[in-house]
Structures are given as C-alpha cells and as structure tokens.
N, C-alpha and C positions, 0 to 999 in steps of 0.2 A: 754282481754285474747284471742280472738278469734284472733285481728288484730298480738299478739306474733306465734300463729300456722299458719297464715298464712306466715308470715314471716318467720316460719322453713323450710315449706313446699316447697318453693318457692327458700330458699337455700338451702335445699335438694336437689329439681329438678336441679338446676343448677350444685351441686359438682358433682350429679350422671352423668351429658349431659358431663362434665371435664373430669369425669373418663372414661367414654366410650370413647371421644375423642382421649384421650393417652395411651389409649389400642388398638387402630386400629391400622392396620400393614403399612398403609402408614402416619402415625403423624411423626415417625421419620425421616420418608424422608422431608415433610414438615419443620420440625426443621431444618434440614440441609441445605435446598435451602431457607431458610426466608433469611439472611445477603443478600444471590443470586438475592431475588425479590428488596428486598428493595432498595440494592444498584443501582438496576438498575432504581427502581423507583424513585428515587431521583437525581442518577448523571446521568442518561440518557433519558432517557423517560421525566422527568419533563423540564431538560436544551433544550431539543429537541423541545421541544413541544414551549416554551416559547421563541425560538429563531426563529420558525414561525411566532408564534405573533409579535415578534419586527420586522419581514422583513415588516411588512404591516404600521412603525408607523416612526417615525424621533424620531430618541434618541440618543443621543450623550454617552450613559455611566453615565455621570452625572445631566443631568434633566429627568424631568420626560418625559414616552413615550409618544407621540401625533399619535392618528391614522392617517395616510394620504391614506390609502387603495392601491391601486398596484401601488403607484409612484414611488417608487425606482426599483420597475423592469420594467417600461418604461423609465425611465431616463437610464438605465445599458444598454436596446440594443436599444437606439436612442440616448441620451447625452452624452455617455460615450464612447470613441474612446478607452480611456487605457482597458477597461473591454474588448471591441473584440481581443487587442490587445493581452494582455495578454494569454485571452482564446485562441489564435491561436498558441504563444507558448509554452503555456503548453499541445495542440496536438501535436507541432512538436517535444519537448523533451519527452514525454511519447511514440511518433511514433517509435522514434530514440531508448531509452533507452530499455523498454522491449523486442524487439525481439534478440538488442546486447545483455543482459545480459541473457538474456534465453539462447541463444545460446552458450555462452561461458559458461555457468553452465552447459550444456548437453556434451559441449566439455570436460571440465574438468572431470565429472563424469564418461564419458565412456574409461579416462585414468585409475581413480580408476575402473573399475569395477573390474578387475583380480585379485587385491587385492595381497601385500606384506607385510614383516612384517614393514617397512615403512612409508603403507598407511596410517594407524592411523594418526600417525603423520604429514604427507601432507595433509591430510583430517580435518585436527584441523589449521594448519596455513593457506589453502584457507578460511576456516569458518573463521576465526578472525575479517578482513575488514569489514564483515555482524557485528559484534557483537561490533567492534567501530566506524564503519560508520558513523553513525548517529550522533555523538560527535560532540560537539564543537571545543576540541582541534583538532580531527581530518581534521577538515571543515578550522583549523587557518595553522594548517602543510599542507593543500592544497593551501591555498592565498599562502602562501609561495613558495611552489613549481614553480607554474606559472603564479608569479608576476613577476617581474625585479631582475636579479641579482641568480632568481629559476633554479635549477638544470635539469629543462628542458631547460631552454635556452641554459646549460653548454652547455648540450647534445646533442643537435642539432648544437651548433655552433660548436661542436668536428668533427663531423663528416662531416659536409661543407654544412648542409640542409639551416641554417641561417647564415648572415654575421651580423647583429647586434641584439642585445639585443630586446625582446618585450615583454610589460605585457601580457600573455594572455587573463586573467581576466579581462583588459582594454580594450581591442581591441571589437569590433562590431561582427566583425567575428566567432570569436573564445570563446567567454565569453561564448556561453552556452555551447558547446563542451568541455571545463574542465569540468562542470557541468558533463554532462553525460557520460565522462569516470570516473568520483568520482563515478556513481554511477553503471556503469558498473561494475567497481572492486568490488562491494559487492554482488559478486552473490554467496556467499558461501552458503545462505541459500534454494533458490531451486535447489543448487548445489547439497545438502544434500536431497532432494525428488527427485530429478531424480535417486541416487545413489540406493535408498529407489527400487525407482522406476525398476530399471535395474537388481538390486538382486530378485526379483521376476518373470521377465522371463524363463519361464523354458529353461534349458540348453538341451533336445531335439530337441525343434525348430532351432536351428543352429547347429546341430548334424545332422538333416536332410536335411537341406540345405546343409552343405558339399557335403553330400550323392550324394544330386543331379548336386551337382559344382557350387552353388551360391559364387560368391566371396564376398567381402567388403561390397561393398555399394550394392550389389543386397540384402546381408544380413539387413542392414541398415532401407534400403527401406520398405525392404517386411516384416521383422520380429520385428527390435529394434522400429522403427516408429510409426508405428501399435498397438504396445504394450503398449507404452509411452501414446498416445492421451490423455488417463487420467489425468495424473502425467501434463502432458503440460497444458491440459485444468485446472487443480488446479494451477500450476505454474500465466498461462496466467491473470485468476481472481486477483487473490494475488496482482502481479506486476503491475495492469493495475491500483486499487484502491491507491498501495502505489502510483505510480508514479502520477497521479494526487495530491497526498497530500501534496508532496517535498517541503520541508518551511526552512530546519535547513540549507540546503547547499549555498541556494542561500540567504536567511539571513546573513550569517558570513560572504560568500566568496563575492558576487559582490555585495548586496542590490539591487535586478533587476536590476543594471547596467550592462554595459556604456549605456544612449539615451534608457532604459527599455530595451533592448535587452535579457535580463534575469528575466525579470519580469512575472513570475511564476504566476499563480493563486490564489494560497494561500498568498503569497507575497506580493500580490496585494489587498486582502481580509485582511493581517491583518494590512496592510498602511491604507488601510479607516476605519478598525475598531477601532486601537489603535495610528496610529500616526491624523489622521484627525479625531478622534472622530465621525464618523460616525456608531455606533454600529447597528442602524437600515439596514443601507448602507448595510453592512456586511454581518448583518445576514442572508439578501435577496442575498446573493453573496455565502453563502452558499448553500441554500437550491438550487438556480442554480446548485450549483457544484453536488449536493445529487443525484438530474433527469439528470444530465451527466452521471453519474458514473453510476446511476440505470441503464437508458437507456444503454450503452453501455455493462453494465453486461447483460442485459435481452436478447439484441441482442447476444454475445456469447453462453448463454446458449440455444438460441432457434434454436442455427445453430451447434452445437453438436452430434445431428442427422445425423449430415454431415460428418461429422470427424473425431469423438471421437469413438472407438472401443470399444464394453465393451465385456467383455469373457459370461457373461451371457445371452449378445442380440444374441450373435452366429454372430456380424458382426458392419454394421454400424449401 
C-alpha cells in the first residue's frame, strides 16, 4: 500500500511540474520554434558536425570511415595542383561577378526609383532571371546560346565583330566569361534591396542639394552613396557567399571545361566527392571553403567601420 501512494504521489508531482509547464507564458513560443530546433538539429548541426569528422578520415561513401588525422588537408595544398587551381578561379569568377552584378542591380534600381505606373511591371520582368536563374533548363537555353550555331555567334557575325562561327563554352578564353554574364543577368534580387534601399532616403537631402547646386553625380556621391553603404554592405555579404557556392551553372554548361578552365570550387568538391568517391576528400574541401567564406566575411564586417554609414553612428 505504501509503495501504490508513493507511486500517486510521484505522478502527482510530475502532472502538477506538466501543468505549470504549459501555463508559462513562454511554453508556446517553445512549441512553436521545437520543428525550428530540431530541424536544425538534425539537418544541420548534426550533417555539419559529422562532415568534420569525415574531413579527418578516408571514406569513399560506401565503406566504412578510416581515420587518417589531417591528411587530406595536406595532400589539398601540397598534392593537389587542381585544388589551388580551381581555388584561384573561383576568386577570379566571384572578383569579376559581384562587383558586375552589384553594379548593374544599383544601375537598374536608380532607373526605377521615380516610379511609373509601368514600374511594377519592369520591376517583376528584371526580377524573373533571379527567380529561374538557377534552373537547369535555364543553364541548358544558355549552352545553347554560346555554343556553335547560338544566337550570339548570329549576333556578332551580323554586325562584323566575328567572321566565323565559335563555341564560347569551348574556347579557354571565354568559357568562364559566359559563366559570369549568366550570372550577372540575375541581379534582380539585390536589384530589389537597393530599390528597398533608395525609397528610404529622404527626399530632403536632394532638395537641399539642389538648393545649393549640387548636380548628378555630386548628388550621387555625397547623398545616394552614403546612404546605400548598408543595403551594399548586405548586398556585398549575400553575393560574395552565393558566389563562392556557384555549382548548377557550371555543372550543366561547361563541366569545369575546356583544360578546368571553369572548374569552379564546388565543381571541383563534388567531382571528388561523387564522381571519384572520395567523400572524406570532400568533406575536407568543404570545411576549406566554410574558413574561406568565414574569413573573408569577418574581414568585410570588421572594415565597415570604414565605409558603411549608419544614420544612428551620426557618420562612419
């Protein structure tokens, strides 16, 4: 008898610690963000964590892991010539790509700023590129384009630039330059935050410039520039992560061809991972790429100070 009142007593305590529980004013929020933990704790944190572990081991995907301790990231920058390679092209297409498409998103945007009834409409068909960019068949109507027989060649030989036919995509020269005008043309989407960005300047500050005769670009400089550093400095972050990740364009269009000349980092990371089974390889080619990107994040953010305007600092 005593061990049954124990045993109420003990499920009493417990319903009563349940009921307090889901009477507290932050349990619902809890309820709410649980899918939010878990999912992260399972497809991200867990996959993250465990593709650490395999940078340090030799695993092909289908045997078992074997530790080998830091040898795949001394074979990557001493054995491995395609690994610097690659890493140097994917600085000079990420050099190239962000500051063109930045710039042509801030171009395009300070066409919309005045706004007609129009805009909408122009402002939904630049946005489009961004939103199938990334596609496959997109990436398949680009081989097209400036392969042999593509409507850039038409183009060019119309006008007297070329006299015969060339793949782009083939050629050494030019194979990553398609690359990065595909991905120039997708700047709809920080097209769309500069836009953000520009409709919150107050219309004062170039009311008073008039005042004083600032023309165009003195306005530019002194007022539009200044105000942006934000919007640019979010832009800059954004672009600089995507561009480093670039796998879908240069997968369908050239497969790091002609001679790697487009052999991309990611490209290059998921050839050793999935076509040569080196999943260990890989994964250590990741976590490379993680202290790249960290790194050159941490550097923008800690030189901000420098260039970024905020209206709160009263300056830089």
């Amino acid at each position: 008898m005593k061990t049954s009142n124990a045993q109420k007593t003990a499920c009493f305590w417990k319903t009563e610690q349940l009921s307090r529980f889901m009477n507290r004013d932050d349990t619902v929020g809890y309820v709410f963000i649980a899918p939010f933990i878990i999912g992260f704790l399972v497809f991200t944190l867990y996959p993250l964590l465990y593709s650490l572990y395999l940078s340090f081991t030799s695993y092909s995907g289908l045997n078992e892991a074997k530790w080998i301790g830091p040898l795949n990231y001394i074979r990557m920058f001493t054995k491995d010539p395609r690994f610097l390679k690659s890493l140097g092209i994917t600085f000079l297409y990420v050099g190239l790509y962000v500051p063109l498409r930045l710039m042509f998103a801030l171009i395009v945007a300070m066409m919309f700023k005045r706004g007609s009834r129009a805009t909408s409409v122009y402002r939904t068909i630049y946005y489009l590129p961004s939103v199938i960019g990334g596609s496959i068949a997109v990436a398949v109507v680009w081989r097209q384009l400036w392969g042999y027989g593509g409507i850039i060649n038409k183009v060019l030989m119309a006008v007297g630039i070329m006299d015969t036919e060339m793949s782009f995509i083939a050629t050494k020269g030019t194979a990553l330059l398609s690359l990065i005008v595909l991905s120039v043309w997708q700047f709809g989407s920080p097209m769309l935050v500069f836009l953000a960005g520009l409709k919150d300047i107050p219309a004062d500050f170039y009311e008073a410039a008039e005042v004083d005769g600032a023309g165009p670009w003195q306005k530019f400089w002194k007022i539009t520039f200044p105000c942006l550093t934000p919007v640019i400095f979010f832009n800059l972050i954004n672009q600089l992560i995507q561009g480093f990740m670039a796998f879908t364009e240069t997968f369908v269009i050239t497969r790091g061809g002609p001679n790697d000349s487009t052999m991309l980092y990611v490209m290059y990371l998921y050839e050793k991972s999935f076509t040569n089974f080196q999943m260990g390889y890989g994964s250590a080619m990741a976590w490379v790429l993680i202290v790249i990107v960290g790194i050159l994040t941490l550097f923008i953010f800690k030189s901000q100070n420098k260039w970024v305007h905020y209206e709160n600092k009263g300056g830089v």
